[in-house]
N, C-alpha and C positions, 0 to 999 in steps of 0.2 A: 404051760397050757392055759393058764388063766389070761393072760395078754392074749393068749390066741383066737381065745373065745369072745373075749370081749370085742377085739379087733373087727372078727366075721361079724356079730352081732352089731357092731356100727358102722360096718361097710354097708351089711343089710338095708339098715336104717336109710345109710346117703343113699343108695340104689333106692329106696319106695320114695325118698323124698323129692327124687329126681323124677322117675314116674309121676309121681301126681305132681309136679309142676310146683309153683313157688307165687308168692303174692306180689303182685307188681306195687312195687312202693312207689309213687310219682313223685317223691322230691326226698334226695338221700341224705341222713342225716349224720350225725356223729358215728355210726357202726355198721359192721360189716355183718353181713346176714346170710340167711341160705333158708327160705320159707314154704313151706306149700300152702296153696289155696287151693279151694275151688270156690266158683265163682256162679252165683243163681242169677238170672234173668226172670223173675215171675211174669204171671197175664200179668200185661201193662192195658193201657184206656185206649190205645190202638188197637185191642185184642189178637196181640198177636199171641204165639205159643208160650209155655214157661221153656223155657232152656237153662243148660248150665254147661258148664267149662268149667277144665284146669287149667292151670298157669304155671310156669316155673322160674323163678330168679335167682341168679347168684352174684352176690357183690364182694369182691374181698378188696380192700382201702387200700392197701398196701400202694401195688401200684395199680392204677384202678382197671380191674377187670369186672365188667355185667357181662350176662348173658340173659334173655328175659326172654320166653317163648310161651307160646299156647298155639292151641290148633288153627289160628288164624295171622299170627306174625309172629316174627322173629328179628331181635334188637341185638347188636353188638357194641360193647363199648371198650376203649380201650385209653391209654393214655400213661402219662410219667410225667410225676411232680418235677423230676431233675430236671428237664427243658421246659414243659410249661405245666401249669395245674390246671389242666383241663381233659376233656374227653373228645377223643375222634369217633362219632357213633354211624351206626346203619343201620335201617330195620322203622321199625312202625312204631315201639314206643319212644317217647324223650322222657328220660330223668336228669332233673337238676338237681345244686344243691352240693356238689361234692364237699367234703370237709377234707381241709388241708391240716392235719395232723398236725403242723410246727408252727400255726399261727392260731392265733383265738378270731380274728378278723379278717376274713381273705374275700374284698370285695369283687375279687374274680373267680371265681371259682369253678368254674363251668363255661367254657365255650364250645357247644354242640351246634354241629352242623347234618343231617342227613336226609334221611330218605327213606318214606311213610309208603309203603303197598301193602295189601292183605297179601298172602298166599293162598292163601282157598276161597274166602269171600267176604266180601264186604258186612263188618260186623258193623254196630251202635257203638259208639263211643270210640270209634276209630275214622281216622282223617289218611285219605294219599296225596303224596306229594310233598315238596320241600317243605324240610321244618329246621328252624333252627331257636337257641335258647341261649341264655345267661341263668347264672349262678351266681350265688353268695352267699358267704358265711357271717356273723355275728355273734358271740358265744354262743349257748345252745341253740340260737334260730337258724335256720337256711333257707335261702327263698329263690326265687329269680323269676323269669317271664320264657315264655316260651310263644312261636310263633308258626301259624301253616297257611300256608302261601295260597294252596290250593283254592280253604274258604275262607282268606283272609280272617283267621281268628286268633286272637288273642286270649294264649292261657296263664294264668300268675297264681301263684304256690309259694306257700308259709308253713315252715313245718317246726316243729321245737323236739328236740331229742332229750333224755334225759337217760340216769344209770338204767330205771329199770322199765325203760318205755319211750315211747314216742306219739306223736299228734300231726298226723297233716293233714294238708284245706289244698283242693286246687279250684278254680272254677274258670268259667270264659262265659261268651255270651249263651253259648249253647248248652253246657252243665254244670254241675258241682260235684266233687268228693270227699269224702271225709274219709281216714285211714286211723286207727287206731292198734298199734301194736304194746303188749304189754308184755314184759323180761322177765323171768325168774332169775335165780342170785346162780342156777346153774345155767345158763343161758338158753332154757328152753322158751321161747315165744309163741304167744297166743294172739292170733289180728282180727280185725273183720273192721269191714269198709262198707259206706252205704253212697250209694251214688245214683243222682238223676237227671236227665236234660229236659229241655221246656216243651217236648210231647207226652211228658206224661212217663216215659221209661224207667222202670229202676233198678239197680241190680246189686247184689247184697254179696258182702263177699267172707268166707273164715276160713283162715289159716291157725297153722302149726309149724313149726321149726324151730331155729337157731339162729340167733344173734346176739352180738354183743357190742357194750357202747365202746369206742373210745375214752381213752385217757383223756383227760383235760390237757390241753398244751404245754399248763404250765406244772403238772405234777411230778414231772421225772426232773426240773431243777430244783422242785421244793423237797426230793429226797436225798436223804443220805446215803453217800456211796463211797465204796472202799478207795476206786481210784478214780481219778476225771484225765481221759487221755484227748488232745488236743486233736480235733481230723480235720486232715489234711491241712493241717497247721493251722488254718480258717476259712469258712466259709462266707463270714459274714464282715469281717473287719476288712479282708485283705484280696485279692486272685488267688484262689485255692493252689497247695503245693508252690506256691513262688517262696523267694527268699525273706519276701516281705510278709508275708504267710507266718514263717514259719519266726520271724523275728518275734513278730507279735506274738506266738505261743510261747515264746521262751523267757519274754518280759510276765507271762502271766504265772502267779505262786500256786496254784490249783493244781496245774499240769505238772504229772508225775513224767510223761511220754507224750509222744506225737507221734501220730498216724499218717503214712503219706502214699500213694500209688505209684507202683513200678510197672511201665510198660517194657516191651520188646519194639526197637526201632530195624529199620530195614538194614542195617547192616550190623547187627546182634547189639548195640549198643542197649543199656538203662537208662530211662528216661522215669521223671516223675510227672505223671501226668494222668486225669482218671478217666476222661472219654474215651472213645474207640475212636472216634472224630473230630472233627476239626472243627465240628459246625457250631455251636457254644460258645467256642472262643472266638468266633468271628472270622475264621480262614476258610469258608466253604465247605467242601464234602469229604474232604481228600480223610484217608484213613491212616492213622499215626503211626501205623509199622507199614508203610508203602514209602514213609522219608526217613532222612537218614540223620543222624543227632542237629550237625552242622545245618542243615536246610530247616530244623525246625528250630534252632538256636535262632534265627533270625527272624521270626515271630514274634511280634508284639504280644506277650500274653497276659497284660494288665488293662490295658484298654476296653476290654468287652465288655471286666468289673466296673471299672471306673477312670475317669483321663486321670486322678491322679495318680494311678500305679500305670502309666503307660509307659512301655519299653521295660516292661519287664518280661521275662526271659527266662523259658523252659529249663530247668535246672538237671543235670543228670548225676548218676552214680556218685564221679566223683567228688563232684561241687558239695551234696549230702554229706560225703566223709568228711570235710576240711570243716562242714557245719558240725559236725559231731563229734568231731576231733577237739574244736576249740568249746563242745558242753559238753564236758565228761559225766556230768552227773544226770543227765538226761535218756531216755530210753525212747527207741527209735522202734515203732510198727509197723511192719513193711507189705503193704497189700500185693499180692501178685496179681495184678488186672487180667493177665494172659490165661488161658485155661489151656494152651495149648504149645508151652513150654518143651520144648525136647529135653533129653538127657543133657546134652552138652550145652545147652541154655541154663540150665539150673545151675550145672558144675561151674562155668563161666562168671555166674551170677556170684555165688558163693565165694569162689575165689577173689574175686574183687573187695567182696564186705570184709575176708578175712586179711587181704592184704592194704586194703586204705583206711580202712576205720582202724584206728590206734586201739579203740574200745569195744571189740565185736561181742563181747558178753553182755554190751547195752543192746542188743538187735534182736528182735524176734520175728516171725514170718508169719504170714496166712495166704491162703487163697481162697478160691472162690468154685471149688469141687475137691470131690474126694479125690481125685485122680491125680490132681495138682499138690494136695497136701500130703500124699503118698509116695509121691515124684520127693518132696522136699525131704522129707523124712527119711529117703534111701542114701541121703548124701549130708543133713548136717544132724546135731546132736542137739540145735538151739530149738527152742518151744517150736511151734509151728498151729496154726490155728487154724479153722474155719470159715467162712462167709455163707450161711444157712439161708439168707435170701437167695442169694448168687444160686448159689445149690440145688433151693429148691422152687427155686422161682416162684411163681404169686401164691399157690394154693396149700397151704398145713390142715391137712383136716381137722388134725386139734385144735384149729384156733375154735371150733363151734365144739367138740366134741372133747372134751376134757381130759375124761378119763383114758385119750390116745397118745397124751402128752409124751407121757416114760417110754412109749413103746414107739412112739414114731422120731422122738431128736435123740434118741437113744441108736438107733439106729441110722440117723444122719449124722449123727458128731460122729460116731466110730471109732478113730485113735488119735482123733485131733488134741492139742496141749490144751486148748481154748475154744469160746466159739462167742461169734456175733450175731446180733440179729438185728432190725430195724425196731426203732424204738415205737412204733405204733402198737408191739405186742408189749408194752409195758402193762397192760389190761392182766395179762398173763403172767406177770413176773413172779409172782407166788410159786405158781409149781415150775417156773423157767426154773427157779434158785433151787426148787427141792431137786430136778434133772440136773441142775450143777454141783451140788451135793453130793448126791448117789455117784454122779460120775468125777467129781473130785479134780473140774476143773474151774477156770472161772468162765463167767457169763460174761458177758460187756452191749450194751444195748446203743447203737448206731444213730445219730439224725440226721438233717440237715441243717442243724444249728453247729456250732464250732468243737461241741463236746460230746466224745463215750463217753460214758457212765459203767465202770466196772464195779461187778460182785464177786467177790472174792471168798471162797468158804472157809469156814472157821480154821480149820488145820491147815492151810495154805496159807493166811497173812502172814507169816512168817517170812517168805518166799517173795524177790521182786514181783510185781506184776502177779502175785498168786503164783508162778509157776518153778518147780522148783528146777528147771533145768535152765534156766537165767542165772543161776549160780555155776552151775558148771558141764553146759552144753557146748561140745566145739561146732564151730562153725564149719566146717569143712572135715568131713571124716574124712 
């Protein structure tokens, strides 16, 4: 009952925060937010009327989702670090500034392109017509330039972020603002912005909500952790999932395992490979279960990394087993990319691990929904895990709302052996570990650098991998 109450009473909460609208931040910094404002117009030296507005924004980092509204426009933003670190937007406001999670320095950061119209009417401090912007990061600063074609103006924005607050400046020829958001240690925030152009206008703004900063880039390698599993054998040394990948995580002594992507090919074949598409690797549009092993065996899939891994080459099922076969001491993490797996896919799969891996007590599984990790579980005995992004795609409402933690991934692990997340929630890792505790599996926190990062709880190190059915799960009931 208690979870339940708390629940309603912070659904409550997100519903009024959403009614009143949220504080438009103009240049985004190290955290993800969720704020309400409202926003005052007093007499100006124009004497026109005082007016006020609300506003409402939500930015979650992950993969970058805004939405930014008030009674007079409405902004969408969208975007993925995986192919570029930038934003596709539409709407009337521009925000710069993204922060790229896995680097301290990302002097691109932001490439927006859209399209400025009111919908009711033409306010102050709003421009229509094409606007587009640049972004960048430098540790705590983010800045970039923004541009509207309309009244040819030029806007430029300096913002500094810090754990328990932020500072941002934008100005052009026509205004200036100032933003000032301040954090508590539970991540409630308190803002208010003062802004004016050279008629004399000004408009004052104070909010309330939820945000919290990012991790520093570099604090999930400065800690210590039970296990470091290699992904997708490398990201950054080698062409992700190739054999050269995976050489290079096996030369390194840190790596206990290596994590690699299994799809589904057009003729039921396993392939490792982690796009839906082709487009990445440099073969166009074509979708990777429309060909057939042999037709993508003939893909250059080193080149798009770099010309010195050119002519490397899509590795399947059982090219992995002869690699696993000659590292017996090595543990093998097997993502299931597909979410849409049949019975006889699964059994097919399985059958395979248990007849060409000499070692199949080194293998464990995850997916990427409950459906798929329910699927595996109907047919083997070996650990089987989660992918909580995949899952749940961009929005946890516990990332603002704390005390939803136990009661919302509680409810998403469900009878999974393990579970992953994207390491941007390392912010979170305190109560991620006490939900891996109570549930008595381990955690493992995801990037786009070469390493997981496994938390292991106390009565599980015993256990390969934390899990105790790495000792004696069959692969194929």
């Amino acid at each position: 009952m208690k979870h339940k109450t708390a629940g309603t009473l912070y659904l409550l909460l997100f519903c009024v925060l959403f009614n009143l609208g949220a504080y438009e931040l103009p240049l985004l910094l190290q955290e993800r937010y969720m704020l309400a404002n409202v926003e005052v117009q007093p007499i100006s030296t124009t004497n026109e009327l005082a007016r006020g507005s609300f506003d409402f924004s939500i930015f979650n980092g992950d993969f970058p989702l805004i939405i930014h509204a008030n009674p007079t426009e409405i902004s969408l933003y969208s975007g993925s670090p995986t192919f570029i670190p930038a934003f596709l937007s539409f709407g009337t406001t521009n925000q710069i500034g993204y922060m790229d999670a896995y680097k301290t320095h990302t002097p691109l950061a932001l490439i927006s392109v859209g399209w400025r119209s009111n919908i009711l009417h033409t306010a102050n401090f709003t421009h229509e017509g094409l606007f587009a912007a640049w972004g960048y990061r430098f540790g705590f600063l983010s800045g970039g330039f923004g541009f509207h074609f309309a009244d040819q103006t030029l806007i430029g924005s300096l913002g500094a972020s810090f754990k328990y607050g932020s500072i941002n400046f934008e100005a052009s020829k026509n205004s200036f603002e100032t933003h000032l958001t301040i954090r508590t240690k539970g991540f409630w925030s308190f803002s208010t912005g003062l802004a004016f152009d050279n008629q004399g206008n000004t408009k004052v703004t104070f909010g309330i909500g939820l945000s919290h900063n990012y991790y520093p880039a570099g604090a999930m390698e400065n800690t210590d952790w039970d296990i470091k599993i290699a992904h997708r054998g490398s990201l950054l040394e080698a062409p992700e999932n190739t054999i050269s990948a995976f050489e290079w995580a096996l030369e390194q002594p840190q790596f206990v395992a290596i994590e690699t992507d299994i799809k589904l090919t057009a003729e039921g074949n396993f392939i490792l490979i982690h796009d839906p598409l082709l487009l990445r690797y440099r073969h166009g549009l074509g979708k990777i279960s429309d060909f057939t092993t042999q037709e993508l065996q003939t893909l250059d899939m080193g080149a798009w990394f770099s010309s010195d891994f050119a002519g490397e080459r899509v590795m399947d099922l059982a090219q992995l087993a002869q690699l696993a076969n000659a590292n017996p001491d090595v543990y093998w993490l097997l993502e299931i990319k597909d979410s849409r797996w049949t019975e006889e896919n699964v059994i097919n799969f399985l059958t395979q691990i248990d007849q060409s891996f000499m070692y199949p007590e080194m293998v464990a599984f995850y997916g990427i929904n409950n459906n798929m990790v329910a699927l595996l579980q109907k047919y083997t005995d070996r650990p089987v895990g989660i992918q909580l992004d995949t899952h749940k795609k961009m929005l946890f409402y516990s990332d603002f709302l704390l005390p939803l933690i136990k009661l919302e991934y509680r409810q998403t692990i469900g009878h999974a052996d393990f579970f992953t997340i994207l390491s941007s929630k390392f912010d979170l890792s305190e109560p991620l570990k006490t939900v891996a505790d109570e549930m008595e599996i381990p955690l493992m926190f995801w990037n786009f650098h070469d390493t997981i990062y496994g938390y292991i709880p106390e009565n599980l190190k015993i256990y390969p991998l934390g899990m105790p059915k790495m000792e004696w799960g069959k692969t194929l009931k």
